[in-house]
C-alpha positions as CSV (number, residue, x, y, z in Angstrom):
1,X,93.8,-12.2,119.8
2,X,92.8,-8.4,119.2
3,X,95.7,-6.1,119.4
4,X,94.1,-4.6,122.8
5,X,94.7,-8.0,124.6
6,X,97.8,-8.5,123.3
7,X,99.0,-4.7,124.7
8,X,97.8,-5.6,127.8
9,X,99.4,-8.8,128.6
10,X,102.9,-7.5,127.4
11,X,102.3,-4.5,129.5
12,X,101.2,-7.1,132.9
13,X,104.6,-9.4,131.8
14,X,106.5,-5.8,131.8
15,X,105.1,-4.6,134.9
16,X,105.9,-7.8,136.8
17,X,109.3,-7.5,136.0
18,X,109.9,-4.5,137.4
19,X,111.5,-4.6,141.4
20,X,111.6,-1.7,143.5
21,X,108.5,1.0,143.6
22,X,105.9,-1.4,142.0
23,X,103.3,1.4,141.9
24,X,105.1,4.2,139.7
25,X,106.9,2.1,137.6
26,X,104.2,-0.2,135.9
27,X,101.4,2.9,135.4
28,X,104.9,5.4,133.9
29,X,106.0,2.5,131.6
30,X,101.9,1.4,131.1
31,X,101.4,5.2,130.1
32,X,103.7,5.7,128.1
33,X,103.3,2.8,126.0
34,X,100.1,3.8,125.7
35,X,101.1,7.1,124.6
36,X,103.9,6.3,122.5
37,X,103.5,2.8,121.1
38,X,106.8,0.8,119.9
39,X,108.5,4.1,120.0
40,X,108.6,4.0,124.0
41,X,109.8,0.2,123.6
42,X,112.9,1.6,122.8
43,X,113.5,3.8,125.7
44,X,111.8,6.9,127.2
45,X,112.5,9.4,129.7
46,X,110.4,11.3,132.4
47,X,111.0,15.1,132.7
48,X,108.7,17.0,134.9
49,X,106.7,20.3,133.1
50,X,108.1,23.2,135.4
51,X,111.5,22.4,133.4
52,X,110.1,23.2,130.0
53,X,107.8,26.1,132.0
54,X,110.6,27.9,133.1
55,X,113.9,27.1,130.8
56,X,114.2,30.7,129.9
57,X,113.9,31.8,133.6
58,X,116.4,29.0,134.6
59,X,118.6,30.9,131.8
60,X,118.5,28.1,129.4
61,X,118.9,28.3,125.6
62,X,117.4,25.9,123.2
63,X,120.5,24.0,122.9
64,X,120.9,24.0,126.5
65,X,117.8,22.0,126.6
66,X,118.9,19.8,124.5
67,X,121.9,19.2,126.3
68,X,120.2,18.5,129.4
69,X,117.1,16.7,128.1
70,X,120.1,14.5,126.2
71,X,122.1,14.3,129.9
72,X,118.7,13.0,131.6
73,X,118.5,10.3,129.2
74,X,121.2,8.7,131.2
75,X,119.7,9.3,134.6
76,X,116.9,6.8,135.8
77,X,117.9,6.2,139.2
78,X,118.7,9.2,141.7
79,X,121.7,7.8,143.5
80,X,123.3,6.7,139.8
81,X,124.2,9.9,138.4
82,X,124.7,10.2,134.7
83,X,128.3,10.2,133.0
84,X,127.2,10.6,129.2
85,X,130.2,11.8,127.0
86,X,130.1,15.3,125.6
87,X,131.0,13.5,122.2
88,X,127.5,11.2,121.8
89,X,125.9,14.0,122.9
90,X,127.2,16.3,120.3
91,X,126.6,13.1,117.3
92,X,123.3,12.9,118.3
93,X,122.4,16.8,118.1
94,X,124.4,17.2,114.9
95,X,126.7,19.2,117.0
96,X,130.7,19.8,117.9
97,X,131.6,18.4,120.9
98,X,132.5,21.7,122.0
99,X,129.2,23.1,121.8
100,X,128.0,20.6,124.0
101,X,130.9,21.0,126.7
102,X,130.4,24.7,126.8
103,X,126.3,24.1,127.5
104,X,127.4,22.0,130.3
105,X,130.1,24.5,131.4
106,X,127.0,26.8,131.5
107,X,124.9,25.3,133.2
108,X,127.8,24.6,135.8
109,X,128.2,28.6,136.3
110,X,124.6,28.6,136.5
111,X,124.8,26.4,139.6
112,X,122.1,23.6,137.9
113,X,124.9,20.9,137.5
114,X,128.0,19.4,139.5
115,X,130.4,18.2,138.0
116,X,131.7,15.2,140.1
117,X,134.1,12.4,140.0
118,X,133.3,9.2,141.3
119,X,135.4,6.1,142.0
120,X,134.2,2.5,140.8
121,X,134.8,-0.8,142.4
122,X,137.6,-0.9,140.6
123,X,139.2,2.0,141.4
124,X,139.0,3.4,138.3
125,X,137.4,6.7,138.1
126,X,135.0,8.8,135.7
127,X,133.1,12.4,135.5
128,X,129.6,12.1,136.6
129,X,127.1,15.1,136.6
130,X,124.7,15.6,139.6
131,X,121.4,17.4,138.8
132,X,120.7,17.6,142.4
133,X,121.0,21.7,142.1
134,X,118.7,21.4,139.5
135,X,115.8,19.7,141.0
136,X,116.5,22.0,144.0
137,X,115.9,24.8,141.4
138,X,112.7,23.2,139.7
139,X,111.4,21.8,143.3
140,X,111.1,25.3,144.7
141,X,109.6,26.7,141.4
142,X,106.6,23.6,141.7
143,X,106.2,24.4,145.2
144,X,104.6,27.8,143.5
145,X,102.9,26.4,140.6
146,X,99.4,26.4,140.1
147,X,99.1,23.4,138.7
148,X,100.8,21.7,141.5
149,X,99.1,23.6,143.9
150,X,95.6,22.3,142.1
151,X,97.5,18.5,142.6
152,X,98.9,18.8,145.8
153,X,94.7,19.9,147.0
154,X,93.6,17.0,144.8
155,X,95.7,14.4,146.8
156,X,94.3,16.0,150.1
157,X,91.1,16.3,149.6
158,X,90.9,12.1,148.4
């Protein structure tokens, strides 16, 4: 069997597995399989353009970025909102812990994260962020993008 079958009947298996929004999920993991190869197999991580676009006007430094891009890791589904600790952050960057806390304190001031604390089924607790001020932030920034614009008349028009 040629490599291209193979792909393609791993990536059907894959796709049937998924439950919830059969339509996004297959065609995101599809592409970026695609895209990426075994390195996607291992995890991978949507993050819309207009964040990269407009980092410096959102007032965030390079490590900032990687902060957040690092804190997104751990959010793929909206109402389960990330709780990565500063520390793994900080091992993986190569960084001190504090560095990391400060970015997040940072972008708290800024008003693009909550800090939250949310209560298990157990009763225990822990900190969660919510990047719901965030997307408020990049949503209104789309809203005037050209390139969405150009998308948003695409869908229309078919």
């Amino acid at each position: 069997m040629s490599v291209a079958i193979n792909r393609y009947l791993l990536l059907n298996r894959r796709s049937l597995s998924y439950i919830g929004n059969m339509n996004k999920a297959p065609r995101t993991t599809e592409r970026a399989v695609e895209k990426w190869e075994d390195a996607a197999e291992a995890g991978f991580q949507t993050l819309p353009d207009i964040l990269l676009r407009k980092q410096v006007e959102l007032g965030l430094s390079p490590t900032d970025m990687l902060v957040l891009i690092n804190i997104t890791m751990h959010w793929w589904y909206r109402e389960q909102l990330p709780f990565p600790r500063s520390a793994t952050i900080a091992e993986r960057m190569g960084v001190d812990a504090r560095t990391v806390q400060r970015s997040i304190r940072k972008m708290q001031d800024l008003k693009l994260v909550e800090r939250e604390t949310e209560t298990l089924e157990d009763g225990t607790t822990r900190s969660v962020l919510n990047l719901s001020p965030l997307v408020e932030r990049l949503s209104g920034f789309a809203r005037r993008d050209p390139n969405y614009v150009a998308r948003m008349h695409r869908k229309e028009v078919a």
